[in-house]
KOLROTOR-615051 format. One record per residue (C-alpha): x, y, z. Coordinates in Angstrom, 1 decimal. Layout:
N
> c1_c2_c3
> X_Y_Z
...
END
This chain:
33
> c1_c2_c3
> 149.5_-163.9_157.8
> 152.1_-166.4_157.5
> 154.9_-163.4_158.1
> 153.2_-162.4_160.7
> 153.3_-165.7_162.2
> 156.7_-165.4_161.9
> 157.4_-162.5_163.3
> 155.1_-163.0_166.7
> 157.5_-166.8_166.9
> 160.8_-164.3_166.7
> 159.3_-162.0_169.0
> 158.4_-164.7_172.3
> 161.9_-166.2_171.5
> 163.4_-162.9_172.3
> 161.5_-162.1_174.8
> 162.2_-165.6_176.3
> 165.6_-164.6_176.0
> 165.4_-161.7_177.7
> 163.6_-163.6_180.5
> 166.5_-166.3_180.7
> 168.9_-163.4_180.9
> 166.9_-161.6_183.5
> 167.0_-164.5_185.5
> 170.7_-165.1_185.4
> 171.1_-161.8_186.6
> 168.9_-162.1_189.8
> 170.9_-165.1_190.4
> 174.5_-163.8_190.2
> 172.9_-160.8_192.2
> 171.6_-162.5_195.0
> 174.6_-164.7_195.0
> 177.1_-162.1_195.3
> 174.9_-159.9_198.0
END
């Protein structure tokens, strides 16, 4: 259970990188149209 726990905590921290990231892009995107 506990490793679970674990992993599901890496997982949303990746996938909140991922959202950072994807956000970045928009903005450089929109900036540069």
């Amino acid at each position: 259970l506990v490793r679970d726990e674990e992993d599901i905590k890496y997982l949303t921290e990746d996938r909140m990188i991922n959202l950072k990231n994807l956000m970045l892009l928009r903005m450089l995107k929109s900036c540069y149209e």
